[in-house]
C-alpha positions as CSV (number, residue, x, y, z in Angstrom):
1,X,77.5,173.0,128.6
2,X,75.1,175.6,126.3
3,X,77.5,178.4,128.1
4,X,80.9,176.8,126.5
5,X,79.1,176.7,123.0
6,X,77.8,180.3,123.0
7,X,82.0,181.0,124.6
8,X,83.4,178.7,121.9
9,X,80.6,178.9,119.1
10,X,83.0,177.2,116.6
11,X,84.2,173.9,118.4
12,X,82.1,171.5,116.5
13,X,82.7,168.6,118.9
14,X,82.1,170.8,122.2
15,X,78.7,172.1,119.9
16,X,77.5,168.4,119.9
17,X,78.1,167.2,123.0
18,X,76.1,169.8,124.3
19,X,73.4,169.2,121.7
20,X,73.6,165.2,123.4
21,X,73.0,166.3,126.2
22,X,70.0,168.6,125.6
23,X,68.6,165.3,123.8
24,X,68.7,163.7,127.3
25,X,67.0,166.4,129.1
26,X,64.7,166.4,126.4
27,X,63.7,162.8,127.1
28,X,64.1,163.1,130.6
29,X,62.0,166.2,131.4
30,X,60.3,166.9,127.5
31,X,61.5,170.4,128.1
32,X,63.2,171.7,124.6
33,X,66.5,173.9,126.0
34,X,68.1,173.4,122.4
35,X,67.7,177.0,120.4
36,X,66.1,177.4,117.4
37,X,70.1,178.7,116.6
38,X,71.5,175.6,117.6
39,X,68.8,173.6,115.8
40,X,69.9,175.5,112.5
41,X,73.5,175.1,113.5
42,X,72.6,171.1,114.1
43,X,71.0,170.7,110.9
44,X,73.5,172.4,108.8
45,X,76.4,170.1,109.8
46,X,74.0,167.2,109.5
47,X,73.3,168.9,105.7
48,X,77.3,168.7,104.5
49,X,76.6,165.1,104.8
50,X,73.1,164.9,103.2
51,X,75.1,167.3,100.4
52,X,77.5,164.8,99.5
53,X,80.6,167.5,100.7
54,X,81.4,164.9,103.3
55,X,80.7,161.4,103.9
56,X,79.5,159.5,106.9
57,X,81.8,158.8,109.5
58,X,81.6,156.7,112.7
59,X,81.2,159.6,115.2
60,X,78.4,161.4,112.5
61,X,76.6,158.0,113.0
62,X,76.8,158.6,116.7
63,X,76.1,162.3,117.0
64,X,73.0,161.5,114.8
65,X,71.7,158.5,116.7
66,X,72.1,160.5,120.3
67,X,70.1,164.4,119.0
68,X,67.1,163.1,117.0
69,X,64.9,165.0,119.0
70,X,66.4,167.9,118.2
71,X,65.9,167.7,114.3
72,X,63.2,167.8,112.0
73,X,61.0,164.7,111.0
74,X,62.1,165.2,107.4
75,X,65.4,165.9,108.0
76,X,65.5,162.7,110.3
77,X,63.8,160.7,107.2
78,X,66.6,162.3,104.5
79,X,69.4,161.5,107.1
80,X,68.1,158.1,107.4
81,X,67.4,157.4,103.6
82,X,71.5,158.5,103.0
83,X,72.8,156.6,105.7
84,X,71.4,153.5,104.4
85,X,72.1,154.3,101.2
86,X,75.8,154.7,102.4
87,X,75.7,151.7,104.1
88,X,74.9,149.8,100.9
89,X,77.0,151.5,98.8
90,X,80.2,151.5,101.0
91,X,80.6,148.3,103.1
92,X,82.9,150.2,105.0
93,X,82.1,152.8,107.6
94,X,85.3,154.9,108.2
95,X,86.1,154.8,112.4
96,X,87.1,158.5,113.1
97,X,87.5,159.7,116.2
């Protein structure tokens, strides 16, 4: 899964599968695969969000949930913080898929 990122290094969704699954192996094994790159890459889509450019979506949720250990503490506290504040501003999460 790493080799399609680095082949297709602009193919968000094929970016954060992979990042999913080096989660799991994290977990499984506690062996970090997941680049310092791709941790940069990771926390930089994650930061359009924390930015206000974009707004949290259903599969954002998801992709944030499933590659916590792959991201900062403090960026895992900030995410968390403006997803509930989201949440309680906008009763309505928009389901994009």
């Amino acid at each position: 899964m790493l080799s399609e990122v680095e082949n297709d290094s602009f193919d968000k969704r094929t970016f954060l599968k992979a990042a999913i699954y080096c989660n799991a192996y994290y977990d499984l094994t506690g062996v970090d695969i997941f680049t310092d790159n791709y941790k940069k890459r990771l926390s930089m889509y994650f930061s359009k969000i924390l930015s206000g450019d974009e707004v949290w979506y259903y599969d954002d949720v998801y992709f944030f949930g499933n590659t916590q250990n792959l991201i900062s503490p403090r960026t895992i506290y900030s995410l968390s913080f403006s997803l509930v504040f989201y949440f309680k501003n906008n009763n309505d999460l928009e389901m994009k898929f």
